[in-house]
C-alpha positions as a LaTeX table, in Angstrom:
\begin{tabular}{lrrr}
\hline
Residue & $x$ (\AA) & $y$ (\AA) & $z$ (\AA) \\
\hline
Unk1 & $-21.83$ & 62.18 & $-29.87$ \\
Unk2 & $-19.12$ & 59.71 & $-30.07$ \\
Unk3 & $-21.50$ & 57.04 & $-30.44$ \\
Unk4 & $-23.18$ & 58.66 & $-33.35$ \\
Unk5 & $-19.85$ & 59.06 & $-35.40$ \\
Unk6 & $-19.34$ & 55.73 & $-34.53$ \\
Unk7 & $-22.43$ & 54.60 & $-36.61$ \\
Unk8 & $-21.83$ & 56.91 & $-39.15$ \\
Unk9 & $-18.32$ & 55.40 & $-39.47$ \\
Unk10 & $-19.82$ & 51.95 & $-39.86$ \\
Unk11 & $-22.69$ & 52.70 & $-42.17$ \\
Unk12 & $-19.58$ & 54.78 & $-44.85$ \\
Unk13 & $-18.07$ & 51.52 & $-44.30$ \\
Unk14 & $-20.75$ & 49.41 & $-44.94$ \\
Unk15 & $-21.78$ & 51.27 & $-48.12$ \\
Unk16 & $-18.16$ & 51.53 & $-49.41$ \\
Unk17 & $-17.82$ & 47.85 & $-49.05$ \\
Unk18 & $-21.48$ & 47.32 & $-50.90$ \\
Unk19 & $-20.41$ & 49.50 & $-53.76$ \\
Unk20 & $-17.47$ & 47.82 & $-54.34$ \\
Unk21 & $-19.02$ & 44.27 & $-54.24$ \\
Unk22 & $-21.64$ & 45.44 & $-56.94$ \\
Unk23 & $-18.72$ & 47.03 & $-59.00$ \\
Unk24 & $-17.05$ & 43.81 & $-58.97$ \\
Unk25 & $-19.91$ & 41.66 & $-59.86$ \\
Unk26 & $-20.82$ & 44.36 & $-62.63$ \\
Unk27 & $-17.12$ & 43.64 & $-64.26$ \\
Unk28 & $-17.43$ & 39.80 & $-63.80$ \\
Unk29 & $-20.73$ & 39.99 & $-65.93$ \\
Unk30 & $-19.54$ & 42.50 & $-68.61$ \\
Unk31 & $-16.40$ & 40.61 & $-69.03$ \\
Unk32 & $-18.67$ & 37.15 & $-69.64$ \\
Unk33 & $-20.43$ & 38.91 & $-72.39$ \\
Unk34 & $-17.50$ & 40.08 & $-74.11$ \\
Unk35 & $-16.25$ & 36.68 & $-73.93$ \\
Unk36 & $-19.39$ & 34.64 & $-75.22$ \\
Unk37 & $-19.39$ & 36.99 & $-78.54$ \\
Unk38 & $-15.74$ & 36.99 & $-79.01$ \\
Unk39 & $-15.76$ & 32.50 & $-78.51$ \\
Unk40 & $-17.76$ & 32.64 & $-82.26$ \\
Unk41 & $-15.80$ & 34.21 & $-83.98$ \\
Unk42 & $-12.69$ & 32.35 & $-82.72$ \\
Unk43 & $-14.24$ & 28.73 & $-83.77$ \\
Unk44 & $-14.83$ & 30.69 & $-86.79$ \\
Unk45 & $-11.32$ & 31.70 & $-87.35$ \\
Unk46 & $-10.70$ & 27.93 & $-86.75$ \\
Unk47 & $-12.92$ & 26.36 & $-89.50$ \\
Unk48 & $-11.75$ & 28.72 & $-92.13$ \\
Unk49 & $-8.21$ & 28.37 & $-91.19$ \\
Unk50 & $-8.90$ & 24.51 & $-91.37$ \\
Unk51 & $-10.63$ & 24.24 & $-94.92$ \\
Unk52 & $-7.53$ & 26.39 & $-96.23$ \\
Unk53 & $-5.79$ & 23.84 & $-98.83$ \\
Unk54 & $-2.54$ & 23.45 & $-97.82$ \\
Unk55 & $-0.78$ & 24.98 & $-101.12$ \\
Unk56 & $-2.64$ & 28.20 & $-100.33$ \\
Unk57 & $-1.26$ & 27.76 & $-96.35$ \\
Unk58 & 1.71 & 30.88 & $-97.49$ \\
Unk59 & $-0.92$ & 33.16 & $-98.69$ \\
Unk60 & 0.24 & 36.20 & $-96.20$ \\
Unk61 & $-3.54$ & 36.85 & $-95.96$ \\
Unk62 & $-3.74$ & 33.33 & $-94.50$ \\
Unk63 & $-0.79$ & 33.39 & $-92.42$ \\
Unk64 & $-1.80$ & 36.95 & $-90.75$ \\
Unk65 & $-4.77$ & 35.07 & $-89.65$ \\
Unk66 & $-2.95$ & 32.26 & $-88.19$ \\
Unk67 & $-1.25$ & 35.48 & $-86.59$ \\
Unk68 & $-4.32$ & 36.58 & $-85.37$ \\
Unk69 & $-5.43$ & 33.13 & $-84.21$ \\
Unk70 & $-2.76$ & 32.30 & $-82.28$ \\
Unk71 & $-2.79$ & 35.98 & $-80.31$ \\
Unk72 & $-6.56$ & 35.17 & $-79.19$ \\
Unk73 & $-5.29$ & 31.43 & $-78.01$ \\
Unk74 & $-2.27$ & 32.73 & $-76.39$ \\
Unk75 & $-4.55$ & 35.56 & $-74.20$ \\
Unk76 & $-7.41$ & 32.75 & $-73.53$ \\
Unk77 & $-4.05$ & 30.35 & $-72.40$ \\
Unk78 & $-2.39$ & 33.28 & $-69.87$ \\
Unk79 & $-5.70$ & 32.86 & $-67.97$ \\
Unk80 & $-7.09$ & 36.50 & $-69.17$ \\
Unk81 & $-10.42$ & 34.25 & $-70.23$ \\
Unk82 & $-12.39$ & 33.33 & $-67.10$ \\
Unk83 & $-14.65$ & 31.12 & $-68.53$ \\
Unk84 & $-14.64$ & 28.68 & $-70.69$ \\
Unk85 & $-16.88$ & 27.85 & $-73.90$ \\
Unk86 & $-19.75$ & 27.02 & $-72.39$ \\
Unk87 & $-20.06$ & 30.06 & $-69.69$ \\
Unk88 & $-18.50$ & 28.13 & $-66.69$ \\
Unk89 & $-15.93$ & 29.43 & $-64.53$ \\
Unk90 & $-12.27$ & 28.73 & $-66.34$ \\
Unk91 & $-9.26$ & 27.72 & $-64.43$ \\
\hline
\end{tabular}
């Protein structure tokens, strides 16, 4: 008897430790996603901020997307991005 709650101990274990390893690698590949179809549009918010002539740089529409910009840069710096652009693993 003891012996059979014994296994049935180890095999809950077992599976809870399974489920979490597939939940994790589930995250790890959404998150990747995300972050391949959000790089685009950041090199694109880059080469329209950079063909903006520099007497139009005060336009508020131009400086809320510097605003912008710089908010996607400063999350990618803190180490929230863990990749980089070409889909290997960040630092």
């Amino acid at each position: 008897m003891t012996d059979r709650l014994t296994r049935q101990m180890a095999e809950f274990d077992n599976f809870r430790k399974r489920t979490e390893r597939e939940k994790s690698q589930m995250y790890e590949i959404g998150a990747k996603d995300i972050i391949e179809k959000i790089l685009p549009v950041i090199d694109n918010f880059e080469r329209g901020l950079a063909a903006v002539p520099e007497e139009s740089k005060e336009d508020p529409f131009v400086e809320g997307m510097e605003k912008i910009l710089q908010t996607d840069h400063d999350d990618f710096g803190r180490g929230r991005c863990k990749t980089d652009r070409s889909g290997r693993p960040g630092i």
